[in-house]
PyMOL CGO cylinders between C-alpha atoms (Angstrom):
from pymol import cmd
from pymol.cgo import CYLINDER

trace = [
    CYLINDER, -17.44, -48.58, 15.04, -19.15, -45.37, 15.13, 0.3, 1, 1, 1, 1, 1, 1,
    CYLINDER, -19.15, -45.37, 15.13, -21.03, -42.94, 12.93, 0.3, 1, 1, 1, 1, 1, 1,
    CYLINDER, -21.03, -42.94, 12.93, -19.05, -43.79, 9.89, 0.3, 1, 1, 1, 1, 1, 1,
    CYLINDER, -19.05, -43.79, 9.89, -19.30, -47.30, 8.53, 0.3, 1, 1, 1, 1, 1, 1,
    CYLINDER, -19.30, -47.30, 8.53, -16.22, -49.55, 8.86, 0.3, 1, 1, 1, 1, 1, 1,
    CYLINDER, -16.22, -49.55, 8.86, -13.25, -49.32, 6.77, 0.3, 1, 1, 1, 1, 1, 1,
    CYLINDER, -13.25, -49.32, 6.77, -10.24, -50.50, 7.01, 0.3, 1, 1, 1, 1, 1, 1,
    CYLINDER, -10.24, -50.50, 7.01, -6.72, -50.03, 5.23, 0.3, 1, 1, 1, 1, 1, 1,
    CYLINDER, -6.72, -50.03, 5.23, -6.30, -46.90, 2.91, 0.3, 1, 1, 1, 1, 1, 1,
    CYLINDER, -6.30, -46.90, 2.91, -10.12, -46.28, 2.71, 0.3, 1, 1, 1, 1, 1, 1,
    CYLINDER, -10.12, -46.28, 2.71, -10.23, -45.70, 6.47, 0.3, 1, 1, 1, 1, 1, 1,
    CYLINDER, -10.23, -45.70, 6.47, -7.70, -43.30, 6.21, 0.3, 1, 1, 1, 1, 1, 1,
    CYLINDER, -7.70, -43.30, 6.21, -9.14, -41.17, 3.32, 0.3, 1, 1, 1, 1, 1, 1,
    CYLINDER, -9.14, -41.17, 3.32, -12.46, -41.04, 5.36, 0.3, 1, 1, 1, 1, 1, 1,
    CYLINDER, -12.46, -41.04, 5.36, -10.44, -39.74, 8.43, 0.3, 1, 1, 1, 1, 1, 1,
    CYLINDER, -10.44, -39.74, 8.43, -8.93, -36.90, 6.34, 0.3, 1, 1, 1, 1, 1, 1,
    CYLINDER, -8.93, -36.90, 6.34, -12.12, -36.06, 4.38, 0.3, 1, 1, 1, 1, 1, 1,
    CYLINDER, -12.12, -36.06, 4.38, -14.09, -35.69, 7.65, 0.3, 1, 1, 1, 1, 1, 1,
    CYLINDER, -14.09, -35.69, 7.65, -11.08, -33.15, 9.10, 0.3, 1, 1, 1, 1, 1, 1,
    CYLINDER, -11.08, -33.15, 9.10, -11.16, -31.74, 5.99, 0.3, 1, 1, 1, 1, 1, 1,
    CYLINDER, -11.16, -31.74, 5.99, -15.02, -31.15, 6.07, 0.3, 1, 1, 1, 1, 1, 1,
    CYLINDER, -15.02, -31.15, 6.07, -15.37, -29.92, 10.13, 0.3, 1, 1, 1, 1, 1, 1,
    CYLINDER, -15.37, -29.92, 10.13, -12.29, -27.42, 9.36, 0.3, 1, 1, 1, 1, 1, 1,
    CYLINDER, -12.29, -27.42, 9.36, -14.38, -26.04, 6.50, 0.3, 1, 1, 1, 1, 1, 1,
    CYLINDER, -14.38, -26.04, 6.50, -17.51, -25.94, 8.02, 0.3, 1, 1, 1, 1, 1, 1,
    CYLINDER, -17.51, -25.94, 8.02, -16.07, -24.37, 10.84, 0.3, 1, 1, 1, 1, 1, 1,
    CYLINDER, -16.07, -24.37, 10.84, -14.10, -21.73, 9.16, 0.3, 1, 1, 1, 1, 1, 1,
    CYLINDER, -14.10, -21.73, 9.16, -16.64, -20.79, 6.46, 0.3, 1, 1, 1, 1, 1, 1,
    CYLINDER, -16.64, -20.79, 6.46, -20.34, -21.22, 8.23, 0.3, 1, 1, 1, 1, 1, 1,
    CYLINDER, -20.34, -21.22, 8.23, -19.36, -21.26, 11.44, 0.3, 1, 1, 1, 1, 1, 1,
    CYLINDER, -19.36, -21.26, 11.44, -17.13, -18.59, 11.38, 0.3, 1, 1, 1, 1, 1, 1,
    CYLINDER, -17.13, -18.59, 11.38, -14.88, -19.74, 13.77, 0.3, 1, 1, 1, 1, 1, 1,
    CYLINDER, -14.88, -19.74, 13.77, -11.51, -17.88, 13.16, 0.3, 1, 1, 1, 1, 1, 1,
    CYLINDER, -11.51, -17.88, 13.16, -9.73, -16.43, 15.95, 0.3, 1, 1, 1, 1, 1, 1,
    CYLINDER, -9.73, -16.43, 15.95, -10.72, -12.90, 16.78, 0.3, 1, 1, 1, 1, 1, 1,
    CYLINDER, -10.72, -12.90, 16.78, -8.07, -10.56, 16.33, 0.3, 1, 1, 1, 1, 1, 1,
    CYLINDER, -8.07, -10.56, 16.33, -7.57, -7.54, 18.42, 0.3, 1, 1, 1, 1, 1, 1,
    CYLINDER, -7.57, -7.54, 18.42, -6.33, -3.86, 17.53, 0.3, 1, 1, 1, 1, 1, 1,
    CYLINDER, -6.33, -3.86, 17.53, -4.10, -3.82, 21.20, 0.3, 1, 1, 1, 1, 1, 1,
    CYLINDER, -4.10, -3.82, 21.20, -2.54, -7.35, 21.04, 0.3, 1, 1, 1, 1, 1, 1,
    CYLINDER, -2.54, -7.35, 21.04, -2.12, -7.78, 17.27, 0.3, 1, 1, 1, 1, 1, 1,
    CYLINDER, -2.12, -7.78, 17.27, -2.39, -5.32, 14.91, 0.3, 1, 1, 1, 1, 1, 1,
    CYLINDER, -2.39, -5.32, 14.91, -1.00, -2.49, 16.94, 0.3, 1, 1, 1, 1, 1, 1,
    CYLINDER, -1.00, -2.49, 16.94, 2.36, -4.22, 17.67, 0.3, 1, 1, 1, 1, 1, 1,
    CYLINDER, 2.36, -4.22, 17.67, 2.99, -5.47, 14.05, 0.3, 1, 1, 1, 1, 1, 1,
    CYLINDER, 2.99, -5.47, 14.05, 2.53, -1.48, 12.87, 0.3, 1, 1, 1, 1, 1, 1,
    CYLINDER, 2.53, -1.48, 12.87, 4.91, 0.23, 15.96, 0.3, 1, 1, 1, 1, 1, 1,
    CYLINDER, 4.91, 0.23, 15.96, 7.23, -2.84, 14.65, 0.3, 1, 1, 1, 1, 1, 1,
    CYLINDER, 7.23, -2.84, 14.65, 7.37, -2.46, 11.10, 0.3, 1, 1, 1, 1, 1, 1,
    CYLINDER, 7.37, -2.46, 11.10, 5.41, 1.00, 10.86, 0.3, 1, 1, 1, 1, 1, 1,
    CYLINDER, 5.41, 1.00, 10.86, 5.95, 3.68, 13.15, 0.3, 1, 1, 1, 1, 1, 1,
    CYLINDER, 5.95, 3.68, 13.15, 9.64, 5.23, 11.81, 0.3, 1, 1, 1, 1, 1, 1,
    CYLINDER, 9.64, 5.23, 11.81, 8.05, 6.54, 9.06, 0.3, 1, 1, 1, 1, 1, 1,
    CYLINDER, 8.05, 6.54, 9.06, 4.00, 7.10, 10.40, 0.3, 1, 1, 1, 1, 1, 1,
    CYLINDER, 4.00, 7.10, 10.40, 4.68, 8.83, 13.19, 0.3, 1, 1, 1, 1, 1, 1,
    CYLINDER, 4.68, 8.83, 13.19, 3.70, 12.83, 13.11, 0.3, 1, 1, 1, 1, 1, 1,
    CYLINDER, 3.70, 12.83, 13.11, 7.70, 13.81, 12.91, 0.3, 1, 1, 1, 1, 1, 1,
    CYLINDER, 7.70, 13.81, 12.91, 8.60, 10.99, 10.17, 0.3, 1, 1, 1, 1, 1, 1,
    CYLINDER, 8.60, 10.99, 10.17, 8.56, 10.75, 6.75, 0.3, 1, 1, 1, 1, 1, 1,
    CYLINDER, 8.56, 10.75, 6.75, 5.26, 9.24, 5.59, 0.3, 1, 1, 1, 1, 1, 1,
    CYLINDER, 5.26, 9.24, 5.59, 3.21, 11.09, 8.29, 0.3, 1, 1, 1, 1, 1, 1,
    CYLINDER, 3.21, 11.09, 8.29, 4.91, 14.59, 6.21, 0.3, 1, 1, 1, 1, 1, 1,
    CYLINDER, 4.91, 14.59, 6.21, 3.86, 13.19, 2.56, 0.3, 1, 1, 1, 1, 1, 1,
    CYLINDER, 3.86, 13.19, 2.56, 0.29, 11.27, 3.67, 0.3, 1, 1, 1, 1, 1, 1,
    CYLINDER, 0.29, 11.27, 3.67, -0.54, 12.60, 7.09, 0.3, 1, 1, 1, 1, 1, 1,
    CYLINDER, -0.54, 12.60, 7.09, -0.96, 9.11, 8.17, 0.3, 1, 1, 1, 1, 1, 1,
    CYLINDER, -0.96, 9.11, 8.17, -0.20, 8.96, 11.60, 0.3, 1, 1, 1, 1, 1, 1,
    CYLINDER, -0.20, 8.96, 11.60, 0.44, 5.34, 13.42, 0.3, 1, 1, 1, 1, 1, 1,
    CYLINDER, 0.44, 5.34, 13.42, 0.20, 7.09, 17.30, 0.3, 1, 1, 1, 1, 1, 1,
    CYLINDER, 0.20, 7.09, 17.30, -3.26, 5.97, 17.64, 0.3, 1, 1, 1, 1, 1, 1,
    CYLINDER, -3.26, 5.97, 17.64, -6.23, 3.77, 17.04, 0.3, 1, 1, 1, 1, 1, 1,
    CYLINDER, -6.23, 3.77, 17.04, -8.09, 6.99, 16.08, 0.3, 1, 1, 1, 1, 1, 1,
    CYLINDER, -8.09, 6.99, 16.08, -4.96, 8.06, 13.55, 0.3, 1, 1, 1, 1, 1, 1,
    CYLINDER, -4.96, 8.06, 13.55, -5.09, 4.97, 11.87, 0.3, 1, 1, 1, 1, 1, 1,
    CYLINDER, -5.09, 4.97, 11.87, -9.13, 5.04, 11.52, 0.3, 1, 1, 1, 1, 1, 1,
    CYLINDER, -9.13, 5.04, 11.52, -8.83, 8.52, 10.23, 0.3, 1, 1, 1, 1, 1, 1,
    CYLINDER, -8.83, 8.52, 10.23, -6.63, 7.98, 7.45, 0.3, 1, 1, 1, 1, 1, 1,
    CYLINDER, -6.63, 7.98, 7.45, -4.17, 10.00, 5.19, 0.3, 1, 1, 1, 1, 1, 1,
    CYLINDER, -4.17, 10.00, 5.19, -4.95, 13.60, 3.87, 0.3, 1, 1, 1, 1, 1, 1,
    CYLINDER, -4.95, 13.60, 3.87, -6.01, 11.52, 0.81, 0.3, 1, 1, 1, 1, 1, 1,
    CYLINDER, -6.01, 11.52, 0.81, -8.48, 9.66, 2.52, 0.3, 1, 1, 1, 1, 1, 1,
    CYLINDER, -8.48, 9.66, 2.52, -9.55, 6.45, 4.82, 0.3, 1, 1, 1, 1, 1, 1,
    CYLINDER, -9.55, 6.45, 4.82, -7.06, 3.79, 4.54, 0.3, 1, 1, 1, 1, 1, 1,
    CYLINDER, -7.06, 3.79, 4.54, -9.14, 1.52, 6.69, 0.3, 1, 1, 1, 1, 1, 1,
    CYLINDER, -9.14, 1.52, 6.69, -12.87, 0.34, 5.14, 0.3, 1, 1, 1, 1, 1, 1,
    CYLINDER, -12.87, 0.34, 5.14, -14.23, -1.70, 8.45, 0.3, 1, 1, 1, 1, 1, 1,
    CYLINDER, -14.23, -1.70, 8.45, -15.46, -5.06, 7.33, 0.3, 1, 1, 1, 1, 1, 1,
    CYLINDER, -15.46, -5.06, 7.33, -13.97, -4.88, 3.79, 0.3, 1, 1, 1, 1, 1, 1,
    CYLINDER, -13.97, -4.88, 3.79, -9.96, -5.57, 3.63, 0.3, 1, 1, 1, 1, 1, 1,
    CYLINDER, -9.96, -5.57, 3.63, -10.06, -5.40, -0.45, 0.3, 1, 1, 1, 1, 1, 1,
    CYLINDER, -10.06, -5.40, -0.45, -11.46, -2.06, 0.25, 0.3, 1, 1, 1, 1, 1, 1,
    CYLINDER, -11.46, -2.06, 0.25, -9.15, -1.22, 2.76, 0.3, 1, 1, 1, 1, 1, 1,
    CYLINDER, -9.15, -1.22, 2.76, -5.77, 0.92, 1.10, 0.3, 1, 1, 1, 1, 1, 1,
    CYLINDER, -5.77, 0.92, 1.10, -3.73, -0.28, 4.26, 0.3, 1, 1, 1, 1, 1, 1,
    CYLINDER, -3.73, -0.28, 4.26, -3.99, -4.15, 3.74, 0.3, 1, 1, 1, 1, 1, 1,
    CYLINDER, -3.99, -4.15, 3.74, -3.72, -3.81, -0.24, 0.3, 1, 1, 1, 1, 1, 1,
    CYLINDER, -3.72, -3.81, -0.24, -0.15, -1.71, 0.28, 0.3, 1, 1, 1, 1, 1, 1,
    CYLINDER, -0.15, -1.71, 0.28, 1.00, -4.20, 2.94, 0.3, 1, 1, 1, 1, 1, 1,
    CYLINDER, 1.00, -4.20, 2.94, -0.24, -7.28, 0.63, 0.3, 1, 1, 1, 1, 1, 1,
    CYLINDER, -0.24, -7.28, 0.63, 1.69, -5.89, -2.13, 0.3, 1, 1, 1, 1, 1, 1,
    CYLINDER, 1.69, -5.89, -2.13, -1.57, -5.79, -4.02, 0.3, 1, 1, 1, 1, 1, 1,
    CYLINDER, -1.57, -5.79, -4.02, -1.20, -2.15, -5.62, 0.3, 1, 1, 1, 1, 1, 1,
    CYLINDER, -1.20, -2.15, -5.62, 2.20, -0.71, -7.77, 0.3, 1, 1, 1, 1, 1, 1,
    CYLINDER, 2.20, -0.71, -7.77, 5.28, -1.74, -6.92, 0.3, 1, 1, 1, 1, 1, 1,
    CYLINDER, 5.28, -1.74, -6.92, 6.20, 1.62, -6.02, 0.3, 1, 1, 1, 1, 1, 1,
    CYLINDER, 6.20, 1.62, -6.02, 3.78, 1.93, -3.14, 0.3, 1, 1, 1, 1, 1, 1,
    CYLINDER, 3.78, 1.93, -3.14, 4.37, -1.19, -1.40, 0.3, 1, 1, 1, 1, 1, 1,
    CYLINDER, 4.37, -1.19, -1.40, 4.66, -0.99, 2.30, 0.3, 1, 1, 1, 1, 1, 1,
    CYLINDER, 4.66, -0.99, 2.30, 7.21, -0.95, 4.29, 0.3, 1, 1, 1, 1, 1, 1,
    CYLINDER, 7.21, -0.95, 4.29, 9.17, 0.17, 1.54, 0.3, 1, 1, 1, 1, 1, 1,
    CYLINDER, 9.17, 0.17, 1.54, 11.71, -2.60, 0.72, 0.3, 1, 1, 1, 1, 1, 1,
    CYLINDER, 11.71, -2.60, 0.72, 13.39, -1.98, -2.22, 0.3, 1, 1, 1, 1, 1, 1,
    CYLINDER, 13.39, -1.98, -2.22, 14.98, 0.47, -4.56, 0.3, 1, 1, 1, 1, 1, 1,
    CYLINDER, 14.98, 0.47, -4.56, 12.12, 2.03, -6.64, 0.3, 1, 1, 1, 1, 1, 1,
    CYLINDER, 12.12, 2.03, -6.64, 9.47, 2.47, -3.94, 0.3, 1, 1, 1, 1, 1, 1,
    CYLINDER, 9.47, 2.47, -3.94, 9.03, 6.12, -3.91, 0.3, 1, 1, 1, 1, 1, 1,
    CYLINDER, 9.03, 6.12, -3.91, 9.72, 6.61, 0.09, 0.3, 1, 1, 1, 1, 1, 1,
    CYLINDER, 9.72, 6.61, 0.09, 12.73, 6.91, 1.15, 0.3, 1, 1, 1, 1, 1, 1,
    CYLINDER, 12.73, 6.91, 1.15, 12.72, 4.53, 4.39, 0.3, 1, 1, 1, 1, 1, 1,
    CYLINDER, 12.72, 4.53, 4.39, 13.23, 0.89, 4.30, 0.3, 1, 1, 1, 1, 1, 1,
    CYLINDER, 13.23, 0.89, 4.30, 11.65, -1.65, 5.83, 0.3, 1, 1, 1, 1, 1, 1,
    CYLINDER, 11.65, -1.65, 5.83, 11.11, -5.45, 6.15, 0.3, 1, 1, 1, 1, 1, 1,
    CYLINDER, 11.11, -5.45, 6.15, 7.96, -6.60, 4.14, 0.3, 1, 1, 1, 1, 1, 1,
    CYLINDER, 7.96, -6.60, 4.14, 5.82, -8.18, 6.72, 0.3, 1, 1, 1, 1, 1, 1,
    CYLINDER, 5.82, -8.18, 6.72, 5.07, -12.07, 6.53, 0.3, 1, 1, 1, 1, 1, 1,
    CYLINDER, 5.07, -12.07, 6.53, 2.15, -13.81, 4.79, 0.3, 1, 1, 1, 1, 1, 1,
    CYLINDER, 2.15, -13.81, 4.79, 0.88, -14.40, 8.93, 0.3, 1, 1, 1, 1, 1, 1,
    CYLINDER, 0.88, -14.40, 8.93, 0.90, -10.92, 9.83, 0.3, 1, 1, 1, 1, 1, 1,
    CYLINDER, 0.90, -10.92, 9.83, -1.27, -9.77, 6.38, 0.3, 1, 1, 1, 1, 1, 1,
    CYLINDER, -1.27, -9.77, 6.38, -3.44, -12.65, 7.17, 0.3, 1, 1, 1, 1, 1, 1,
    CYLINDER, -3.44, -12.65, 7.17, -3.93, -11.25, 10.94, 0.3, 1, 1, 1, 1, 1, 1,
    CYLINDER, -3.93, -11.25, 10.94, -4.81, -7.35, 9.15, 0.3, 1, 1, 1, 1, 1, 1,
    CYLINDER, -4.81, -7.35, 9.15, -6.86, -8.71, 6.46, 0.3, 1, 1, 1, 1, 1, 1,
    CYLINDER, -6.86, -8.71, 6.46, -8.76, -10.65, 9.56, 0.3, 1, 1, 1, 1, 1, 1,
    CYLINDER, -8.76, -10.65, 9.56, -9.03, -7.84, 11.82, 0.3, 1, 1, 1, 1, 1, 1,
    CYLINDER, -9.03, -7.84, 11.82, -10.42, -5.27, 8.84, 0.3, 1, 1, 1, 1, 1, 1,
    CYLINDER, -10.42, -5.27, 8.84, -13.10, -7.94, 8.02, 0.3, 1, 1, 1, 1, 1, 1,
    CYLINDER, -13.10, -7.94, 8.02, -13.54, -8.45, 11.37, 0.3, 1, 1, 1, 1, 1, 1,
    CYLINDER, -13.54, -8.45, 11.37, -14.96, -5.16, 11.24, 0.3, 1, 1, 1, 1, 1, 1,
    CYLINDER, -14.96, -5.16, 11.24, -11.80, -3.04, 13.26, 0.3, 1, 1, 1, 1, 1, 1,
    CYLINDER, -11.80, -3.04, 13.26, -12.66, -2.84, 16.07, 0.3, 1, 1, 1, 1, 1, 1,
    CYLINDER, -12.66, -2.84, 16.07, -10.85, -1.16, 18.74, 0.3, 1, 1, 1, 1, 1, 1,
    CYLINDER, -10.85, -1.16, 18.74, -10.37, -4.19, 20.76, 0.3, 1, 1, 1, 1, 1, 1,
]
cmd.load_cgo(trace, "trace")
């Protein structure tokens, strides 16, 4: 026995899966117990991977948006246009809707295809590494 009342058969098994269910989501949503992401282990790899050929201050992108990769501090500052970063706020933050693919086609980034307007080509990144961005913007990011 134990702190759920006896079942047996199919019943048991949808109580199993409802409580799993119900801890994951309290622990995810109240709790807030998602993995911490940091700037140095996560973030900054996945944008010298996929990023850096175009954002770094001799490139392409850093020429048309002054938006330098080479740094924490770059990528806090922004582009000549602005901050691309909004701590605590990824749907306010330019740099996770372009990576999403949540803005025209056109600006999608890495570029991957024929009518983005940069000339570069990259590899879109996966649904994990937005995920990991979007988490370390709302996380507030930091420079961990």
């Amino acid at each position: 026995y134990g702190p759920w009342p006896y079942r047996s058969g199919e019943n048991a098994m949808t109580s199993t899966k409802l409580f799993t269910i119900g801890l994951i989501t309290l622990c995810t949503g109240i709790l807030g117990c998602e993995r911490q992401v940091s700037y140095t282990e996560d973030i900054q790899p996945m944008l010298f991977a996929s990023c850096l050929q175009c954002h770094d201050k001799k490139s392409e992108g850093y020429a048309t948006s002054g938006f330098s990769l080479d740094s924490y501090d770059a990528v806090m500052q922004g582009t000549k246009f602005g901050k691309v970063v909004v701590a605590g706020s990824s749907e306010s933050s330019s740099l996770y809707l372009v990576v999403a693919h949540k803005t025209a086609p056109e600006i999608h980034m890495p570029p991957h295809h024929e009518n983005a307007l940069a000339e570069g080509r990259g590899i879109p990144w996966t649904d994990e590494q937005t995920e990991t961005l979007k988490l370390w913007i709302d996380q507030g990011a930091s420079n961990n």
